[in-house]
N, C-alpha and C positions, 0 to 999 in steps of 0.2 A: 483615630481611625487607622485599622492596620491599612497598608497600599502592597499591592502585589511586588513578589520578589522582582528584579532585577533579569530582563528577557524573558519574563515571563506576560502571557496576553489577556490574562487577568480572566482566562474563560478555565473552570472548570473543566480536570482530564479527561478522557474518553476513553474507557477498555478499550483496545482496541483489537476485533476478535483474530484468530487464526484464521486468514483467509487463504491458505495453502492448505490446511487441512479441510476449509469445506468446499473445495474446487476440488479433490482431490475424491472425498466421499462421495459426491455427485458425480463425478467421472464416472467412479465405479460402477453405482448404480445405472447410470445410461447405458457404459460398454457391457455390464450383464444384461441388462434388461433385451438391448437390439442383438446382442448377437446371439441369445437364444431364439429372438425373432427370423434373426436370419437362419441359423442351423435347420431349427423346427417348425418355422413356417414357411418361410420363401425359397428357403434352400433345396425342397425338394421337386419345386414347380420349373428353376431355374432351366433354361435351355441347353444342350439340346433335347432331354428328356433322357427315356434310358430304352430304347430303342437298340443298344447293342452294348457289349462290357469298354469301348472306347468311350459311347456316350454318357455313360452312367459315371466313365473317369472323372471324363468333363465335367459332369454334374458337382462332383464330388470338389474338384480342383477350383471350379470355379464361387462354392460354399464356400471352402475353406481360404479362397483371398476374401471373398466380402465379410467373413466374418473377422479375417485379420484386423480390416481397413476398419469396422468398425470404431475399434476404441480409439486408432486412432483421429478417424472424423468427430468422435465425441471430444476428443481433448481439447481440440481445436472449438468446438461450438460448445462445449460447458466454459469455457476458458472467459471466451466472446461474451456470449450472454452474460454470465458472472459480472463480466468488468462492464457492460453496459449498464445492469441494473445497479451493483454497488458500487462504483467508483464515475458515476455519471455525474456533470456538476449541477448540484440542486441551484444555484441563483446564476442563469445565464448572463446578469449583469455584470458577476465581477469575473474576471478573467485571468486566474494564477495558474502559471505553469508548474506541473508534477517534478517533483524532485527528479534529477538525471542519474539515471542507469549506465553504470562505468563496465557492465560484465558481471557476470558472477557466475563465478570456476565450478560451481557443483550442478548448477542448470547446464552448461555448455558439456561438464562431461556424462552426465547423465543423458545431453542429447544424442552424443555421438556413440554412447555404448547403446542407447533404446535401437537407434537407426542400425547398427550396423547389426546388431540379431536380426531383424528384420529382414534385412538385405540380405543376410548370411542364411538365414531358413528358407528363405523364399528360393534363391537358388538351388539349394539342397533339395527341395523337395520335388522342383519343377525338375532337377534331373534323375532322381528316382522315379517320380511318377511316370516321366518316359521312358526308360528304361526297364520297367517293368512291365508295361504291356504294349510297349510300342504306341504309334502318332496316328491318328486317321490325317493327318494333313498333307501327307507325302513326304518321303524324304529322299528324294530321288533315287538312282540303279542301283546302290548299292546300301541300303539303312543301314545304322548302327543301333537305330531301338527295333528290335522285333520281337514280338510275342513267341513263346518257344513253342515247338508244334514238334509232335510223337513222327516217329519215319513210318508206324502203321496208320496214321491218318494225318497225311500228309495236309495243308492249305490249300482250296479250292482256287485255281486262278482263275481271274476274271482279266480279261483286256478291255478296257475302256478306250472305244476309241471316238473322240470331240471332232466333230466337224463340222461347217455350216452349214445348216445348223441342226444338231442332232448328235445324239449317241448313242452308237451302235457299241455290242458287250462280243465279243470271240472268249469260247472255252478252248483253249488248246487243249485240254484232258477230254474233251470230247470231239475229236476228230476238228477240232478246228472252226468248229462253226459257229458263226456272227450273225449275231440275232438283231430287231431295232428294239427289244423290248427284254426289262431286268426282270427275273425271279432269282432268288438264294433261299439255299435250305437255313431252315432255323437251327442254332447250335452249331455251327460251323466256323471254322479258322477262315476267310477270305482275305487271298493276297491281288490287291488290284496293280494291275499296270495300267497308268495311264498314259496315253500319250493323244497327239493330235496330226491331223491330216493336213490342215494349212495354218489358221494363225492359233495364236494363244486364247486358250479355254480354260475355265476350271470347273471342275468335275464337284457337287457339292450333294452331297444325300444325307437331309439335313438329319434325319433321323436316325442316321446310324454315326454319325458325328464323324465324317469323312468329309475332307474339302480339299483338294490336290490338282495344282496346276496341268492344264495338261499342253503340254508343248511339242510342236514338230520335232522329231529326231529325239525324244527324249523320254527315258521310261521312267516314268515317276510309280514310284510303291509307296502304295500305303496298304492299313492291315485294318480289319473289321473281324469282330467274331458278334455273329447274330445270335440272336436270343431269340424268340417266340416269335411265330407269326405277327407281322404288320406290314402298311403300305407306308410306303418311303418319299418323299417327294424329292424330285432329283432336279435341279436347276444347275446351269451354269452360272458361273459368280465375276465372268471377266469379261467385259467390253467387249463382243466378238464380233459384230457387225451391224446393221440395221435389221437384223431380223433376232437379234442376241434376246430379245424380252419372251420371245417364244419358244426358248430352247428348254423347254420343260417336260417332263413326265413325270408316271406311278411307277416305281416299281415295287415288288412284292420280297417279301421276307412269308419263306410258307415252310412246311411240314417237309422233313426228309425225303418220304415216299411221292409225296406231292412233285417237288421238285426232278425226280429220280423221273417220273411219269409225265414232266414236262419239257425234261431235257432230249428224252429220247422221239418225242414229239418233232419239238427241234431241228433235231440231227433228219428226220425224215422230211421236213417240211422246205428245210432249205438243202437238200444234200445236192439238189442239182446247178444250186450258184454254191456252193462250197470247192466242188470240182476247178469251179473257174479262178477262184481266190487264191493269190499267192500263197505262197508256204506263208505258214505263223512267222511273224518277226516282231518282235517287240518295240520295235523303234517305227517310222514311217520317216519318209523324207518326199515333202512336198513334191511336187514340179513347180519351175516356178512364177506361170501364172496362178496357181491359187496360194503362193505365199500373202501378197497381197493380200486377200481375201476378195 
C-alpha cells in the first residue's frame, strides 16, 4: 500500500482559483453598472435642482462625487461580500486560524498612489468649479470666485437684509428702495449683499442654490444668474430666535419686462418710507439692545 508523502494530509489538491481576479471582475461590473445609475438616473434629480447656472453647478459637482465614491463603496462591499461567501468557515466546529499577513508592498503602494489621485482631482476640480462661475454660498466683501460680467450689463444688486424675523431686499440701482417681498428678472447676473440688522441669519434660496450667512456689520456676496421663470423658497438656515421656523417666503424668478414693470411699481408704492431710509450702506450695525436678539 503506497502511504502519503512526508507533510503531506493525505487529502487530495485543490485548484485553487484566482480570487484577485474575480474580486476585481466584479468590482468592475458593480462600479459600472451604479455609476451609470448615478450619472443617468439619480444624478439629474439630485438637489438643488437647476433653478439657476450656480444650481445646476451644484447639481453637476454634486453627480460627479457620488459617482467618484461609487467604485470606491463598491470595492469595499464586493471585497466584504466576496470574503463572506468564499472564505466563510463551512464546519463552525473546528476553529483554525488564517495564515498571518506580514504587509504586502504592491497593495500598500497601490493604496496610496489610488488615494492620493483621488485627493488630488477632487481638489482640483472643487477649485476650478469655483472659480469658474463663482459660489452661491457667500464669500464675504471682497470674493475671489466671481462670475465675470460685461461693463454694458453690469450685475443686478440685491441687499438682503435678515432680521427678526424677516427679509427685507433694497435695490440700490433703484433709487434705493426696500421691499418685504423678492422678484428677479430671468437671465440675469445677481450680486447679493447680504447682511443682518441684529443677530446671525442665513439667507438660503433653495432654488437658486444660494445659502449665505448674513451677519451684523458684514457684507457677505454671493452671485446667482437666473434662468427662466420660477418660484424660489427662501428660508433662513441659522438659529435666529423663537420665531426662527417662521422666517420663510416665495420669491419669484419672472420675465425681464415683468420684473422691469414690478420694480417701477415698487419705487412708487414705497417711495414715501424710502425718503425716510438712511442712505444705502452695505453693512448695518446693530444698537445694542437688538444684538441680543
Amino acid at each position: 500500500m503506497d502511504h502519503p508523502a512526508a507533510g503531506s494530509t493525505g487529502m487530495p489538491e485543490v485548484n485553487e482559483p484566482n480570487h484577485f481576479l474575480r474580486i476585481v471582475l466584479w468590482w468592475l461590473v458593480v462600479s459600472v453598472i451604479g455609476t451609470a445609475l448615478v450619472v443617468f438616473v439619480l444624478g439629474p434629480g439630485l438637489p438643488p435642482g437647476n433653478g439657476s447656472v450656480e444650481a445646476s453647478g451644484q447639481v453637476t459637482d454634486n453627480t460627479v462625487l457620488l459617482a467618484l465614491s461609487v467604485p470606491v463603496a463598491a470595492a469595499v462591499l464586493v471585497y466584504l461580500t466576496y470574503a463572506l461567501i468564499v472564505f466563510r468557515e463551512r464546519e463552525p466546529e473546528v476553529y483554525v486560524d488564517g495564515p498571518p499577513i506580514r504587509g504586502n508592498a504592491s497593495i500598500q503602494l497601490w493604496w496610496l498612489v489610488t488615494t492620493t489621485v483621488i485627493v488630488l482631482f477632487l481638489a482640483g476640480y472643487g477649485s476650478i468649479r469655483l472659480l469658474a462661475d463663482g459660489s452661491g454660498g457667500g464669500q464675504g466683501p471682497n470674493p475671489i470666485a466671481a462670475p465675470a460680467a460685461s461693463s454694458s450689463d453690469p450685475p443686478l444688486q440685491v441687499q438682503v437684509i435678515a432680521q427678526q424675523w424677516q427679509f427685507n431686499y433694497r435695490f440700490p440701482g433703484y433709487g434705493g428702495v426696500e421691499v418685504p417681498d423678492l422678484e428677479l428678472p430671468a437671465n440675469t447676473l445677481v450680486e447679493f449683499h447680504v447682511t443682518s440688522l441684529d443677530v446671525i441669519h442665513s439667507f438660503w434660496a433653495y432654488q437658486l442654490g444660494v445659502k449665505a450667512d448674513a451677519n451684523p456689520g458684514v457684507d457677505n456676496v454671493a452671485y446667482v444668474t437666473t434662468k427662466g421663470p420660477l418660484s424660489v423658497n427662501i428660508r433662513c438656515a441659522e438659529l435666529c430666535g423663537v420665531w426662527h421656523g417662521y422666517m420663510f417666503e416665495t420669491a419669484h424668478v419672472v420675465s425681464k419686462a415683468d420684473f422691469a414693470t414690478w420694480i417701477r411699481a415698487q419705487e412708487t408704492r414705497f417711495a414715501p418710507a424710502t425718503k425716510t431710509l438712511p442712505p444705502y450702506s452695505k453693512t448695518y450695525f446693530p444698537p445694542p439692545e437688538r444684538r441680543g436678539g
